[in-house]
N, C-alpha and C positions, 0 to 999 in steps of 0.2 A: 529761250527764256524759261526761267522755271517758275511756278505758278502753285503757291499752297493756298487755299482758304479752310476757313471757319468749318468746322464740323457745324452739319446742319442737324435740324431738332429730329428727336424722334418722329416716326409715322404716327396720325393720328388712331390708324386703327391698333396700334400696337405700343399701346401710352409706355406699356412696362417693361418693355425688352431691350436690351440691351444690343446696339447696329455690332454685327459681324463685320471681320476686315472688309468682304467686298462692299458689304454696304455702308464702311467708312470712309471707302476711295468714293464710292461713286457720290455723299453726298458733299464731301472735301472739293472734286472735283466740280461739281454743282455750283457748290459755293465761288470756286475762285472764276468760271462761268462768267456769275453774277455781279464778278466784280466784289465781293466780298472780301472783309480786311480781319488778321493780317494778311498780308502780301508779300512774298519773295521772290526776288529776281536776282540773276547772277547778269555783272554788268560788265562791262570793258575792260574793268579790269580783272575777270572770271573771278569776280569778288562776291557771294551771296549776301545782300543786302533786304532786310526784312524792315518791311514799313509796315505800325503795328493798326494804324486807324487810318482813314483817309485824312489825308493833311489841310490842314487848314489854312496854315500859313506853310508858303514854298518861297526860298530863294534860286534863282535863276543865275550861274555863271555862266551864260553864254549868248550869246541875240539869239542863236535859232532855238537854244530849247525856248526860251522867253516865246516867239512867233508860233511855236507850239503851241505851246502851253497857252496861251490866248487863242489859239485856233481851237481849243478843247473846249472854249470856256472859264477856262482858271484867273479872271478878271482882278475879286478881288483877293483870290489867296496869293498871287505873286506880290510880295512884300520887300524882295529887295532883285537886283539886276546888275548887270556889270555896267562901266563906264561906258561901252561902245553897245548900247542896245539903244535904239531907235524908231524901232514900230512893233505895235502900233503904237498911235500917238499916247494913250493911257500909262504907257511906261515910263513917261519924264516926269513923272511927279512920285515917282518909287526909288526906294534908298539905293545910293549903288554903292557897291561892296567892292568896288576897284576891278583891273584887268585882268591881265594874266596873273599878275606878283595882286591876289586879291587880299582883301585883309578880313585877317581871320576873324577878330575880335569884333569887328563890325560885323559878319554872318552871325555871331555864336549870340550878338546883342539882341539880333533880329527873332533869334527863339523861334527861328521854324523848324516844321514838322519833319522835313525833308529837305535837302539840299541837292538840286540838280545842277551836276557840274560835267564834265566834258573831258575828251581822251587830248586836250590841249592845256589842260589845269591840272595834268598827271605831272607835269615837272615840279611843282611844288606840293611834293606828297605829303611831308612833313603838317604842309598846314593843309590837308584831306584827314591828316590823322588827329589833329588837335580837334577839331571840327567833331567827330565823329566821336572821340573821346569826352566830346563832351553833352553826348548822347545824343546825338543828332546823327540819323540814317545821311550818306552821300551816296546818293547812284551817278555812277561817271557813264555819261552815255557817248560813244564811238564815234569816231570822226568817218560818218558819213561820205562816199564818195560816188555814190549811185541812188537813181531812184527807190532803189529795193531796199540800200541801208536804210533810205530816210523814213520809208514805211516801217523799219525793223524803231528806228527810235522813235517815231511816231507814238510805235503800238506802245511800247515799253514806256514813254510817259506817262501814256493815259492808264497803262494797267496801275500803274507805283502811285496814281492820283485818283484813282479809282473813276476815270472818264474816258473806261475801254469802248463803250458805245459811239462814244463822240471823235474819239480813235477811228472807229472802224470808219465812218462816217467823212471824215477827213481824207482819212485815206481814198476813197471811193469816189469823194470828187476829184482829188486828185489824175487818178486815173481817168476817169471819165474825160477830163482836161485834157490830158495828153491822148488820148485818142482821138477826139479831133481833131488836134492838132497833127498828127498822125493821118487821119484821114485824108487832110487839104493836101500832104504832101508829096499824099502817093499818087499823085496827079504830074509831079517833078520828073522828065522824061531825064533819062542817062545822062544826055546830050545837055539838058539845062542846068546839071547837077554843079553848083559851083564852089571854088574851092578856095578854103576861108583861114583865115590867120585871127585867133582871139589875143590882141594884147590885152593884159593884165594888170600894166606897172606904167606905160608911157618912156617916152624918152628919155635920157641918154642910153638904160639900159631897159631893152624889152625881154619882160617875161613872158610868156605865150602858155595858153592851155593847149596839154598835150591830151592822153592817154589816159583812163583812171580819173576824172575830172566830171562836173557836171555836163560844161559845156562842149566835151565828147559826146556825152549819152544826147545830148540837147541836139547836135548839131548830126548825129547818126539819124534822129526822131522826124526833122525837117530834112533828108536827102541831100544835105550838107557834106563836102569832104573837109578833114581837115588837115591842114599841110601841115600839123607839129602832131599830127597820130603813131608816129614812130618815138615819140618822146613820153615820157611819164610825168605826170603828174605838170607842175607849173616850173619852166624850165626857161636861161636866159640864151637867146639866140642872137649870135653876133648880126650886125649891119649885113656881112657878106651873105650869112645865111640869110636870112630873110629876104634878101635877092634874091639867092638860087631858088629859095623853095617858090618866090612870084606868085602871091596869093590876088585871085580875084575880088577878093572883097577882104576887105581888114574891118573888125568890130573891137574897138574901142570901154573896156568896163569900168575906167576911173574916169569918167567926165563931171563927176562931181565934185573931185577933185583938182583939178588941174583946169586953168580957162582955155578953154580953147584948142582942147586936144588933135582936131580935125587938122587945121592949122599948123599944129607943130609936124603933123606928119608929112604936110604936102608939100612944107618949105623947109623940108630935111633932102640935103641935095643928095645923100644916096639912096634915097626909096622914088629918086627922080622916075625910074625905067621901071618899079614895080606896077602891074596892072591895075592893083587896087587905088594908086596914085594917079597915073596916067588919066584912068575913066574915073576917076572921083565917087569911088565906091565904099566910100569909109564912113561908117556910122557909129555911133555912140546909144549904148544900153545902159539901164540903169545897175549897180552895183551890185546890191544885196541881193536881189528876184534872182540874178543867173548863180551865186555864190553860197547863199545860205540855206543849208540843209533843210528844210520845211515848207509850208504850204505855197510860198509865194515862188518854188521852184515852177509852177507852171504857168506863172506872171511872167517869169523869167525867160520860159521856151516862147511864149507867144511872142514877147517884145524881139526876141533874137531873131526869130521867124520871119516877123516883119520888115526887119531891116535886111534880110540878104536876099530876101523874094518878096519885094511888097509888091508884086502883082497878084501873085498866091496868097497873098495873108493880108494884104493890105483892106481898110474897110471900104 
């Protein structure tokens, strides 16, 4: 990211002199430090986008910048959100500006300072550029796939909101989270290491996290293997396969969705011979924690934790 601030004020012992280059960089640099505005960043779409004050009112296209952005603090500058944001609870009484197809005229109504929108809301560029045209900054932040992304758009909200402290801070629990988490596991001997199938989608057709995925990095953090690690990203894997590969525990992420997910699996007569059926090792996580890019990812590692070793994790 690229980072300008504010020329800071002359020295006081040198009321009348005019800062030399170096001592332009280093007080610019100072400045943007401090969180000082304006503000430039080059975003997702290696697009430099300059937010000229700290924003007061922001809209949200996406749930995880919104669980950001509230994990910063930005309470009551989030003024509007998409149809599918959900927590925290403070969000269902803020305007929502529609989904992916969001509506433009409703953000541009809203008269915020900044618009944080996502490398998922790049297909309707056209209405990124009405938006913006109608002088309103859009920083598009990246579709996250790793803990490191999500600290990289972490940082990058709080700089463009000016609540890099609260950034850094976020961040640092974060980690702090997953080291724990990390630490109970390194107690998982070779031999207990067991080997996990994430569906994603439910029956008749299962999509399974592969490779490039949270609940890769999730299930590597907890001494988990996982038997869709040769595949990329979220991939549909026939009846047969899911046989062959005979995962010891299958984890369940739409139970919110669907009644009774556990159920459909056990009374599905070709996962009869898989182990995770057989020994009745199939559990249900909740959606968003293992899913969405932001703070509740470490919500997400401990609940997954617990379900394929609740001897090790369990309370």
């Amino acid at each position: 990211m690229l980072t300008v601030g504010l020329l800071g004020a002359c020295s006081d012992e040198e009321p009348a002199a005019e800062p030399d280059g170096e001592n332009e960089t280093e007080q610019t640099e100072e400045a943007a430090s401090e969180g000082g505005f304006p503000v430039t960043v080059t975003d997702a779409r290696d697009q430099e986008v300059t937010i000229e004050e700290q924003p007061e009112r922001i809209v949200s296209m996406i749930p995880s910048n919104t669980e950001i952005a509230f994990g910063l603090g930005l309470n009551e500058e989030i003024v509007g959100i998409s149809d599918f944001d959900n927590y925290p609870e403070e969000v269902l009484d803020r305007e929502k500006i529609g989904g992916l197809e969001f509506n433009v005229e409703k953000i541009i109504s809203l008269e915020p300072d900044v618009v944080l929108a996502h490398d998922s809301n790049a297909m309707q560029e056209d209405g990124l550029q009405q938006i913006e045209a109608a002088g309103i900054p859009v920083v598009v932040i990246e579709n996250a796939v790793s803990f490191d992304q999500v600290y990289e758009t972490i940082s990058m909200i709080g700089e463009v909101t000016g609540k890099s402290p609260e950034a850094d801070q976020v961040i640092t629990d974060m980690q702090d989270g997953f080291a724990e988490i990390e630490e109970l596991a390194a107690g998982i001997s070779e031999e207990d290491r067991k080997e996990v199938l994430v569906d994603v989608s439910g029956l008749p057709e299962v999509y399974v996290a592969g490779n490039n995925t949270f609940m890769q990095e999730m299930l590597d953090l907890i001494q988990a293997d996982n038997v869709a690690d040769d595949q990329e990203g979220f991939v549909l894997l026939s009846e047969e396969e899911i046989v062959s590969r005979n995962p010891e525990t299958v984890v369940l992420t739409y139970g919110e969705f669907v009644e009774d997910p556990i159920a459909q699996w056990k009374d599905h007569g070709g996962f009869s011979e898989v182990d995770a059926v057989v020994n009745e090792d199939l559990h249900v996580v909740s959606s968003d924690p293992v899913n969405r890019s932001g703070p509740r990812l470490v919500e997400g590692t401990q609940e997954l934790a617990e379900a394929i070793y609740p001897d090790v994790f369990g309370e």
